[in-house]
C-alpha positions, -999 to 999 in steps of 0.1 A, spaced: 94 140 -409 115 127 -380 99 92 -366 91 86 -328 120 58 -317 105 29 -306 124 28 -269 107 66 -266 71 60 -278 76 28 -251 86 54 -227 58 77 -230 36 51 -227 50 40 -192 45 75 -182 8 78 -193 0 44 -181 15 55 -147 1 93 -148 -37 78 -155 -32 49 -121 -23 78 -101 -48 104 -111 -76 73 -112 -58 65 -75 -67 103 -64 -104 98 -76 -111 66 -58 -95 75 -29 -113 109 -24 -147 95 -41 -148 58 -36 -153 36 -68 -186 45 -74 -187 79 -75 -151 80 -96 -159 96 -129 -135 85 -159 -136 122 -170 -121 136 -144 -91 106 -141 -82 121 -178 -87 154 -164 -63 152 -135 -39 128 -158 -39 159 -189 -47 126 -210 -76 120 -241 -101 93 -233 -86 77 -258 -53 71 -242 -74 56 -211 -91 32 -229 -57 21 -247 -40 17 -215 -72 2 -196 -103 -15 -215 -131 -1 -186 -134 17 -154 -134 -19 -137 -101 -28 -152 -90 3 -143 -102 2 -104 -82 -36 -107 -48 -19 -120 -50 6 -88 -56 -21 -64 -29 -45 -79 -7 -14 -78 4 -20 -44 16 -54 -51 46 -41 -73 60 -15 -47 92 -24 -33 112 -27 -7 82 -34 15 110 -44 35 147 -41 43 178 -68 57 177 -70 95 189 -91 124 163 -103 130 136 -120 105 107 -107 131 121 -71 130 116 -80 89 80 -92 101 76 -54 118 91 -35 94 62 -48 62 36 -27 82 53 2 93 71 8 61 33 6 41 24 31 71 52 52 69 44 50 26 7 56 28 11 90 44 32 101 7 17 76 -21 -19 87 -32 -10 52 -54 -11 37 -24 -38 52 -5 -61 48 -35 -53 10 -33 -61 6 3 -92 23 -2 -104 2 -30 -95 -31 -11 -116 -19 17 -147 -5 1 -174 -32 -6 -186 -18 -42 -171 -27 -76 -185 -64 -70 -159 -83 -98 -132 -64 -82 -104 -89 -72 -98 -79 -33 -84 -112 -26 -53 -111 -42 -37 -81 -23 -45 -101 12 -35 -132 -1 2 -119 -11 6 -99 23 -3 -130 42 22 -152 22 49 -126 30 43 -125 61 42 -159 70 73 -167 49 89 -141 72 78 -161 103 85 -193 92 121 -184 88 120 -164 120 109 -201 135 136 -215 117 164 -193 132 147 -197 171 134 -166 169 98 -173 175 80 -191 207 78 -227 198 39 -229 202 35 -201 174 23 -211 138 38 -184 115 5 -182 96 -18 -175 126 -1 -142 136 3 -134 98 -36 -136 92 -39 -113 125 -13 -84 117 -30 -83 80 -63 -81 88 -54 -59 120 -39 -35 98 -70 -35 75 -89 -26 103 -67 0 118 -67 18 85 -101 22 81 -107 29 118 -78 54 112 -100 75 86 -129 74 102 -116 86 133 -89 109 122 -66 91 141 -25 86 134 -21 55 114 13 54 125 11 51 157 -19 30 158 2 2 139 32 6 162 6 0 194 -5 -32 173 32 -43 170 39 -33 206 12 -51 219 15 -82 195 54 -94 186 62 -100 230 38 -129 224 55 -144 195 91 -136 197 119 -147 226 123 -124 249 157 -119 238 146 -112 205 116 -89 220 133 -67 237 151 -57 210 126 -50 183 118 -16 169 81 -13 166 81 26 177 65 53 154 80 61 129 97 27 128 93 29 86 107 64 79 135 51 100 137 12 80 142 31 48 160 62 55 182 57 82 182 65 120 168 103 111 139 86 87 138 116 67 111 114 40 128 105 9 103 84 -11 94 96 -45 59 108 -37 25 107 -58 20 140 -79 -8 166 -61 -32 177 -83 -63 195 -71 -98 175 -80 -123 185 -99 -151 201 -82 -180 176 -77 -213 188 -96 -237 198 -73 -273 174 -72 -299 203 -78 
């Protein structure tokens, strides 16, 4: 009887680890954390329960894998002129990525809801505020910036903006997109040169256009679309 290779067995393991994130990702971002059901993440996944609990010792550890997902996603970013247009380009990109991840999506809507109570949330706004102010600082450096900005003010501001706009976004049923570009719009002319304002991109559909070119055609690799489980119904 033929032996699994080692580099394979690893490999299928990356791929169940990966299938069960995204099918937990689909539950918590349809049902919220509390109302996720580990039965139907195994469901969606076409994994045991077993497998689960290899990959992920509880549903908490599980909730904290989805929400440290987002933290592992690159290029949240690309190389531009301008270190500002850099500063820009982190939103719209996880805008532009939010409309195709459910990995994603499931993230944001674990750091926003207020359940799970040892749930780390702080970790995910912590890192997007240390990216963003390094961005700023060497924006400052390169006389990008107006001299009475602190790079870490604006960076506090555009990360818990977008936290808001998100939410506000669902409830509403508004365009996320272009929400985030109004923020930009509004924002940058107060902390860049006018030189360098004037020629930031902070339109819709800025992060289609950051990763795929001028056309911004979709090419991420998206989530897998499964339909849920019906929820039970409370007789």
């Amino acid at each position: 009887m033929r032996t699994e290779r080692p580099q394979a067995k690893q490999e299928r393991a990356v791929r169940t680890r990966q299938a069960i994130l995204e099918a937990a990702a689909m539950v918590f971002e349809d049902r919220g954390y509390d109302a996720a059901k580990l039965t139907d993440i195994v469901k969606i996944a076409k994994v045991t329960k077993g497998a689960l609990y290899f990959h992920f010792d509880s549903k908490e550890d599980l909730g904290q894998a989805v929400i440290d997902a987002q933290l592992g996603i690159e290029p949240w970013y690309t190389p531009q002129e301008f270190k500002s247009q850099e500063f820009v380009d982190i939103g719209m990109i996880y805008s532009h990525r939010l409309q195709h991840d459910v990995l994603l999506r499931g993230s944001a809507r674990l750091a926003l809801d207020n359940v799970g109570r040892n749930l780390d949330r702080a970790g995910p706004y912590q890192s997007w505020i240390d990216l963003h102010t390094e961005l700023m600082t060497e924006a400052k450096a390169r006389g990008e910036l107006l001299s009475h900005v602190d790079p870490a003010q604006p960076s506090r501001l555009i990360v818990g903006s977008f936290a808001g706009l998100n939410l506000m976004s669902q409830t509403l049923g508004l365009n996320l997109d272009e929400e985030v570009s109004a923020l930009y719009t509004s924002v940058m002319p107060s902390l860049v040169v006018a030189a360098v304002a004037i020629r930031l991109d902070t339109a819709p559909g800025r992060g289609g256009r950051a990763l795929h070119g001028p056309q911004g055609q979709h090419l991420c690799k998206c989530s897998r679309t499964t339909q849920l489980p019906e929820r039970a119904e409370v007789a």
